[in-house]
N, C-alpha and C positions, 0 to 999 in steps of 0.2 A: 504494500500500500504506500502512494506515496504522501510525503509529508507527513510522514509519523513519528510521533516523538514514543517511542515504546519503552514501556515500563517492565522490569521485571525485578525478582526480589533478589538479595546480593548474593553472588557467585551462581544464579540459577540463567539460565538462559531467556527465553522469553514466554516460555511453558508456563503453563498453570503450576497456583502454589494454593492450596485454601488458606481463604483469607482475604485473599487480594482478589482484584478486579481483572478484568482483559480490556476495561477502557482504557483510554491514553488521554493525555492534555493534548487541545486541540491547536495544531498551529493556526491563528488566525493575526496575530500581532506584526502589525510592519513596522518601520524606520519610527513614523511620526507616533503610532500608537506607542513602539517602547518609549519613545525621546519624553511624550507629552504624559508616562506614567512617570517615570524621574520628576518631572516639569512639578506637574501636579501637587507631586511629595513633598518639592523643597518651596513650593509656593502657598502656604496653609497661613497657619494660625500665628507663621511666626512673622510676615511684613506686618499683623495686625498691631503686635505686641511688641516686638524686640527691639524697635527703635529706641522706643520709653524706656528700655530695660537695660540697653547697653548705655546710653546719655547718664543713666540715674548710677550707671558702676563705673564708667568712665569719663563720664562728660563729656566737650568734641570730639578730645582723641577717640572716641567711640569707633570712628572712620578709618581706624589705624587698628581696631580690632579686628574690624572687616576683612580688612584686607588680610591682616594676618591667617583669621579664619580661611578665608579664602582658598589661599597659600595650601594650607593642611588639607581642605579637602580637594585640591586638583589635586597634589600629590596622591592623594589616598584613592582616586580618582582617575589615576593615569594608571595605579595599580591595578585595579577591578577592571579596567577597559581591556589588556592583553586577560587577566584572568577568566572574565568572560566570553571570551571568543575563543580563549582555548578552552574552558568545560564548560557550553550551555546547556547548563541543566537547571532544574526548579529549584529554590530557593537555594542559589549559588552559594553565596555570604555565610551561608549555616555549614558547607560543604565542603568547599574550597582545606580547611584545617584538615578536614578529613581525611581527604584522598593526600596529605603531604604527609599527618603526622600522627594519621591512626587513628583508633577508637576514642580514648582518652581527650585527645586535644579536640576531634570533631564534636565531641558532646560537652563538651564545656564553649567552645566559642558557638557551637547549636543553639545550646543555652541562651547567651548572649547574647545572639541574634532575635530569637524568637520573643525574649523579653522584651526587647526595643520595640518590634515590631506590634507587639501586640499592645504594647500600652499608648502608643500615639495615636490610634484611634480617639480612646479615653481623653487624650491631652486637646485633639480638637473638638471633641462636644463639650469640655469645660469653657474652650475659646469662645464657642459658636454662644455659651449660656451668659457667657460674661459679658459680651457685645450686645445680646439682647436684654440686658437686664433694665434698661433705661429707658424700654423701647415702652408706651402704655400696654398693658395688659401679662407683660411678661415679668413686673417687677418684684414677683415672690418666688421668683426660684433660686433664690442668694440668700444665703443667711449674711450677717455682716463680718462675720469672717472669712468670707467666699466658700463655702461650703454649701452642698445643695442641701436646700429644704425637700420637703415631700414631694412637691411637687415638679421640684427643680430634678429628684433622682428618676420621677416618674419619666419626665421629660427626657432624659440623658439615655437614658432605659431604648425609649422610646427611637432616638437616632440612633442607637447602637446596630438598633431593632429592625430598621432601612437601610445601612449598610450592609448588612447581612444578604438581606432580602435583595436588594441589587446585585449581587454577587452572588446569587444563586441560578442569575440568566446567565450566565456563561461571560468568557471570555470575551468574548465578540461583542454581547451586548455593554461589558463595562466598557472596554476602552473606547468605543464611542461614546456611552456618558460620561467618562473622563476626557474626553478630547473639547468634548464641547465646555466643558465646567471649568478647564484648562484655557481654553480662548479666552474666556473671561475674567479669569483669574491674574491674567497676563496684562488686561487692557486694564483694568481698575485700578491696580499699583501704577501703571504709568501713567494713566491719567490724573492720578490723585499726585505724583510725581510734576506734573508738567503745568498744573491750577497751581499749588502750593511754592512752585519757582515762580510763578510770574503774577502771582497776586500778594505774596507776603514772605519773602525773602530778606533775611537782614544777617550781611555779615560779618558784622560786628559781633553777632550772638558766638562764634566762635573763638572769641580771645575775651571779650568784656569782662570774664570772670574766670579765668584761665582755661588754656587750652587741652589742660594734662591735670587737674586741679587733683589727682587722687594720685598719678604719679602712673609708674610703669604696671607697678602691683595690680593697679584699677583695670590699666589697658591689657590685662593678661589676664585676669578673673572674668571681667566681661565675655570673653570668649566661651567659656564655659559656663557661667551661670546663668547669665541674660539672655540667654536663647541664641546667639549667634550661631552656634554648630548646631544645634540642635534646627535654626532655619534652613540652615545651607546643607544639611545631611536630607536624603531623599534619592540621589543618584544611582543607587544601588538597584529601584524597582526594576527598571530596565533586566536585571541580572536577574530576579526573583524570579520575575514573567518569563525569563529566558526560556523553558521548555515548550513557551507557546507561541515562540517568536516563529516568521517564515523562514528569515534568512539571517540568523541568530550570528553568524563569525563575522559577515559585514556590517550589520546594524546595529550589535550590542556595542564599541567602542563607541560610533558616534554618539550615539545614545544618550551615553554617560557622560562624554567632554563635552558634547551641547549643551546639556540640562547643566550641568557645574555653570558653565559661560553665561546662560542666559538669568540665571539663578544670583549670580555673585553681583550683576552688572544691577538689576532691578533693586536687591535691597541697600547697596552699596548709596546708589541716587534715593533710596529712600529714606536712610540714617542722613543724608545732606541735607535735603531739605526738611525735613523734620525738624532739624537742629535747627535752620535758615528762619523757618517760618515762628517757631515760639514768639509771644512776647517777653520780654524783660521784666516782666513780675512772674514768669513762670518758674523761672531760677533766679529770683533776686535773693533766695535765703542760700542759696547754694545748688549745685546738679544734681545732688543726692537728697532732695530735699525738693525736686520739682513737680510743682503741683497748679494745676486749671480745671476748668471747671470740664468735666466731662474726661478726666485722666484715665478711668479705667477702659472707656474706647479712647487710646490716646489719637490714631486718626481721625476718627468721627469727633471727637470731643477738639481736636485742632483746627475740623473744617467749620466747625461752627465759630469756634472765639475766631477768627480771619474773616467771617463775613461767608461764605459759602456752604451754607443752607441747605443745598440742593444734593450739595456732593456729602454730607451728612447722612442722609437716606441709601446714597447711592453704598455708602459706605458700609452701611446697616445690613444692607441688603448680601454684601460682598462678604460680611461675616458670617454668613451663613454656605455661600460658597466655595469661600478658599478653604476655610478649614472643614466642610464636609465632602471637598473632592478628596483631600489629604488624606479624610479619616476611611474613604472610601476603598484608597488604594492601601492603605495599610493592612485593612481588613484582609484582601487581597493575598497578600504578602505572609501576613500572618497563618494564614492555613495552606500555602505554599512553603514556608518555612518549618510547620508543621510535614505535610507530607516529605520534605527532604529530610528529617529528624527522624521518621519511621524508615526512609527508604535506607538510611545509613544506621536501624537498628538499636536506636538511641528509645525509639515510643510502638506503642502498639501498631500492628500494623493497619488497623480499625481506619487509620489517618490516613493512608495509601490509597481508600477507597473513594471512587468517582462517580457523580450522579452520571444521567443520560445529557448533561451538559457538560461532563470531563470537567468537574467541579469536585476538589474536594471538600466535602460536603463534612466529615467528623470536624476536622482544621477551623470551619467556618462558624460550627456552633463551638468550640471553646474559644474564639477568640470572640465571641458575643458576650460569655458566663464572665471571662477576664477582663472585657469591657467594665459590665458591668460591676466587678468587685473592687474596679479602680477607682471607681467613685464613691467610695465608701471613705477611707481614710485620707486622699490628700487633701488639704485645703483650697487647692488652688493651682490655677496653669504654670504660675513659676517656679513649686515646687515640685509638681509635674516633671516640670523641663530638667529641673538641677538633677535629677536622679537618671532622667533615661538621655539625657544626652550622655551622661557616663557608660551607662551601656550600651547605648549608638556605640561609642567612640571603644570600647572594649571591644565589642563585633568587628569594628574595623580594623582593629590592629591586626588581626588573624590571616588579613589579607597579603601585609607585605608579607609575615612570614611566609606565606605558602608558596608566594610569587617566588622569595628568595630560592625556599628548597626547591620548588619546580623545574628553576632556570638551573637549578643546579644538578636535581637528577633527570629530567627530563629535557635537554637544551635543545634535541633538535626533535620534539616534538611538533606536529602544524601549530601554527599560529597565526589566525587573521591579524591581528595587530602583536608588532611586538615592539615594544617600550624603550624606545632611546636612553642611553645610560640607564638602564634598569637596575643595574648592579650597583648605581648609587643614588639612584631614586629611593629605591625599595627600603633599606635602610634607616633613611634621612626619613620617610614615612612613617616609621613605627617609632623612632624615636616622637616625631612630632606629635602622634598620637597618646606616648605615653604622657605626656606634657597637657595635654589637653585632659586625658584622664586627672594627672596633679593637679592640674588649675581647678579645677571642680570643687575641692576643697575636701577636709576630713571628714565635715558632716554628712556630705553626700556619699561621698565613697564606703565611709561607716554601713549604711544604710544598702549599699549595692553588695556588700561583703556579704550581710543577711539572705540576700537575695540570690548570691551566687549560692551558697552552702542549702538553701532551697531549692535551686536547681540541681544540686549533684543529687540532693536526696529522692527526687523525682526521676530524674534522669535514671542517676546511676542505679538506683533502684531496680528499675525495670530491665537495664542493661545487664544489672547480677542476676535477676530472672532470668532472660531467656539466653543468658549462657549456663544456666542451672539446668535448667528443661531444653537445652537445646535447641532452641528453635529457628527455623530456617534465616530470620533475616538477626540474629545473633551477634552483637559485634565484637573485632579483637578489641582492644583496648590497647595495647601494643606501649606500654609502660613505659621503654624504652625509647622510643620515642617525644613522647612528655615529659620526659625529665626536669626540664625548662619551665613547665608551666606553673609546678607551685612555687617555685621561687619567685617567678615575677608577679604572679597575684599576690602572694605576701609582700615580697621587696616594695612592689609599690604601695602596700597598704602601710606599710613602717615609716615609708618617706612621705607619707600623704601626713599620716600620725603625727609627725616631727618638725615638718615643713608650717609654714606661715599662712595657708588657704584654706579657707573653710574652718575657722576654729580649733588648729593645730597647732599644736607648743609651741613653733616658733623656734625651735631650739636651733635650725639646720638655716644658717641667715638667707635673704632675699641672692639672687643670684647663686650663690653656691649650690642651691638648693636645685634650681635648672640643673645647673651641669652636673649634676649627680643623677640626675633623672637621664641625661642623655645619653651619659656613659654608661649608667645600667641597663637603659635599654638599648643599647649598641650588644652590649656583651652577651645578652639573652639573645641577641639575633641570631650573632653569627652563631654560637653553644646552639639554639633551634634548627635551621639550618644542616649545621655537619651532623645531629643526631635524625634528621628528617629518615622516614622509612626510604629503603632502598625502591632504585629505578622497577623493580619487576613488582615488588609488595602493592607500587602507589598505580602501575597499571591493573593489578587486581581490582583495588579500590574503586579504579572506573568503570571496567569491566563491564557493569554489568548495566550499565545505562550505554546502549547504541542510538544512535539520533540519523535517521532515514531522510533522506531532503529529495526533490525532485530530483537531483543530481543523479540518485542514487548512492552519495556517500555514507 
């Protein structure tokens, strides 16, 4: 059959196994479908919020966190683009550890992955609750601690509850409702971008009260806590959706360098003017200290104090858009990342299995249940953000290593795209990742440490089952290969503890404390790397996923 992405369970051929299905994900995803799933992800809840959020930890320099952000994820970025053209397969990002560094490492960065994915859903129906909270009729679903009331959890319940529900037409039918949701999502930041320069721009608002007034500290915390990574992260979908792609080795790199490009360029012009447009009594007490009337929608609350009324509404309406394409495609992703979790033997195989719309359909009701249990205990989208941008950025780091050992056991494997200076991209990537992890701060990382030791106990759990009972899709664990990995989940949990961010001792001073993150995670590279599974184990590993194209390859 052509154009088939076939599924079979690990080291079996394409035969029946019970348990599993004989349906397959369907290729139906082209160029612009994958580019505008990326698009979609990294354009949500965070241009609504993260302007406010970087200004209030950095002040101007905010536009230098940007950039920096930036920086980290085209690095991280350039990595996923050859990674994905060499394995498209379903939820890549969960994967990729796998096939380099065994059982052990793929279900811990699995973990990782699926975490991230499945809580941003949750993070943009808080957006979506917050921007309406001013609106008439919707003004009781906030408590005053941004916490939902009854009605505010019925409501959240409720959009979880349409995501779902949309993603249960198949592939085909989302990425047209995200492409269209995507047009829009695209035109309202720039148009709210191109009003806000040329009706209320003042740049003087850039020095009047210092340009750096928190220092380097502020412009390096920003990055991590105010949503900045947490906006610009999203590029990955493109790789998730990979087994439904048509022509997955040419259109997953563009995919990914596009969406970064056209992602970095819209919020970059939108931290400008935002800053441009305030008035001078917005920060007359200080940037960490700014406040107008309407601050919790800081766009909408910005178009109104400048005199544009109009673009208020238009705004209102956008907050319902941007962050429920986001939350759409995440869904998405979630029970993608789910079934590549089962295919690599880490979760029941229950999750492997596809409606008559090549939907995995288990994947999609727990990432509803997790939805919904997400809005139990945060308070609120920015503490939302401070925890799973950590995990984002955990997910990600998984990537240079595999790149590294790949290039190194597998170097003249095909490769639709392969990565100029890779061998010092790759690297310079997971150091920067680790640095974004530290910038997070003790308290959040605290809180991820709980969260990973919950996923070994679920994961690993079922992983000691069915190498107990044997069971077909069984994985190694391959120990030896991870050797690396608890030292560097601890190491950085010690240097997080000791370091100056997020409520940490302070003991390890400002600067020193980078270059001790960089050097660590240099040293854990290459140590990952020379202990990665040999060239023949990590062809096993893929083995058992063949991808069928018109071509016939």
């Amino acid at each position: 059959m052509a154009d088939l992405y076939q599924i079979s369970p690990p080291g079996q051929g394409t035969g029946s196994t019970p348990g599993t299905t004989h349906r397959s994900l369907k290729r139906h995803v082209g160029l612009i479908g994958l580019m505008w799933a990326s698009v979609g992800s990294i354009i949500g809840s965070g241009w609504l919020f993260g302007a406010k959020s970087a200004v209030t930890t950095a002040g101007p320099a905010a536009v230098i966190s940007w950039g920096i952000g930036a920086v980290a994820i085209v690095l991280l970025a350039l990595v996923h683009a050859e990674l994905g053209g060499l394995f498209p397969v379903a939820g890549g990002t969960a994967r990729y550890p796998h096939y380099a560094f065994g059982g052990l490492a793929g279900m811990s960065f699995g973990w990782f992955s699926w975490l991230q994915a499945a809580t941003v859903a949750p993070i943009e129906v808080e957006a979506m609750i917050g921007y309406a909270k001013d609106v008439p009729g919707f003004g009781g679903l906030q408590n005053a601690d941004k916490t939902l009331t009854t009605s505010g959890f019925i409501a959240a319940t409720a959009l979880m509850a349409v995501f779902v529900a949309v993603n249960f037409l198949g592939v085909k039918v989302l990425a047209r409702t995200n492409n269209i949701a995507t047009w829009l999502k695209i035109f309202v930041p720039l148009l709210t971008i191109f009003m806000l320069a040329i009706t209320s721009f003042h740049g003087s608002n850039f020095t009047s009260h210092g340009f750096a007034p928190f220092g380097a500290k502020g412009v390096l915390a920003a990055i991590s806590t105010s949503g900045i990574i947490f906006a610009l992260l999203g590029f990955e979908q493109a790789i998730q959706i990979a087994g439904e792609s048509r022509n997955p080795k040419r259109d997953i790199p563009r995919a990914v360098l596009g969406s970064v490009a056209i992602g970095t360029l819209i919020y970059t012009l939108l931290q400008v003017v935002f800053i441009g447009a305030l008035p001078v009594t917005a920060f007359a007490n200080g940037w960490d200290k700014l406040d107008f009337p309407g601050i919790d929608g800081p766009f909408a609350g910005l178009a109104t104090l400048v005199g544009l009324g109009w673009l208020y509404y238009v705004l209102k309406v956008d907050a319902v858009i941007s962050p429920g394409g986001t939350g759409l495609i995440y869904t998405t992703s979630t029970s993608r990342i789910s079934y590549g979790l089962s295919r690599n033997g880490y979760a029941p195989q229950k999750f492997e299995q596809l409606d008559r719309n090549g939907v995995p359909w288990v994947g999609l009701i727990l990432s509803f249940v997790t939805g919904v249990v997400c809005f139990l205990p945060f308070p609120s989208w920015q503490q939302l953000v401070n925890f799973i941008t950590s995990a984002s950025v955990l997910m990600y780091a998984g990537a240079p290593l595999a790149f590294g050992a790949l290039r190194r056991r597998l170097p003249d494997r095909e490769r639709s795209y392969r990565l100029p200076l890779g061998g010092l991209i790759s690297p310079v990537a997971f150091a920067v990742a680790s640095l974004i992890i530290y910038w997070a701060g003790w308290d959040t990382l605290f809180r991820l440490g709980i969260a990973i030791l919950l996923g070994y106990g679920l994961l690993g759990g079922y992983a000691a089952y069915a190498i107990a009972k044997r069971l077909p899709n069984a994985p190694r664990l391959n120990w030896k290969a991870a050797q690396w990995l608890p030292v560097y989940l601890l190491g950085l949990g010690l240097l997080s503890w000791q370091g100056g961010f997020g409520n940490g001792t302070g003991r390890i001073p400002m600067w020193y404390d980078l270059g001790i993150v960089v050097v660590f995670s240099l040293a854990i590279y290459y140590w990952a790397i020379r202990v990665a599974l040999p060239a023949e184990e990590i062809e096993r590993q893929v083995a058992d996923v063949e991808v069928v194209d018109a071509g016939g390859h």
